[in-house]
C-alpha positions, 0 to 999 in steps of 0.5 A: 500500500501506499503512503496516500492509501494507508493515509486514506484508510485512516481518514475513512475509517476515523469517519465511520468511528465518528459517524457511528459513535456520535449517531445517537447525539444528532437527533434534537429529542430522545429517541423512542425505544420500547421499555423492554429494549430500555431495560435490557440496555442497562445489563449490556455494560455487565454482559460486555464486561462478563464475556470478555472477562470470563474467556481470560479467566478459563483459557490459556492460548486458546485451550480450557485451563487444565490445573487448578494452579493458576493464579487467574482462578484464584484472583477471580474468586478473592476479587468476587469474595471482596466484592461481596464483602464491601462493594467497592469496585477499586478493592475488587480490583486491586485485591483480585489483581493482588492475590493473582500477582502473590501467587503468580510471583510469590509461589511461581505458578 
């Protein structure tokens, strides 16, 4: 390809982003949806976040986990045990990403 194409490309496909992305901020009034489509928009955020979540947890390069040692697991369930503790989506973070990296460096899994 060319510097003009490669160059081109880019242009058009930061339009497509543009246009796609700021489709609902055009129209003057809200736009009408059913309230069934209303309410299945509010678990799309926690669905994304699962389906990405859930393959890195019980995959490695593309083959189901096989061992029970790996930190991943572990990470998951301290992060969850957290959570439902206190509620607070920084500590999940930090004490699931904490366990995870104890385990990983401190035990060598």
């Amino acid at each position: 390809m060319s510097a003009l194409e490669i160059f081109l490309t880019t242009c058009g496909m930061a339009v497509i982003a543009f246009v796609c992305r700021s489709f609902f901020l055009w129209p003057d009034q809200e736009l009408p949806m059913p309230r069934w489509l209303r309410e299945g928009l509010r678990y799309a955020p926690t669905a994304a976040l699962a389906a990405v979540v859930a393959p890195e947890l019980v995959m490695t390069q593309g083959h189901l986990i096989d061992t029970l040692r790996d930190p991943r697991i572990f990470g998951a369930l301290a992060g969850l045990a957290f959570y439902a503790w206190r509620r607070s989506l920084f500590g999940t973070i930090v004490c699931g990403t904490g366990v995870m990296l104890a385990l990983r460096f401190g035990l060598g899994w």
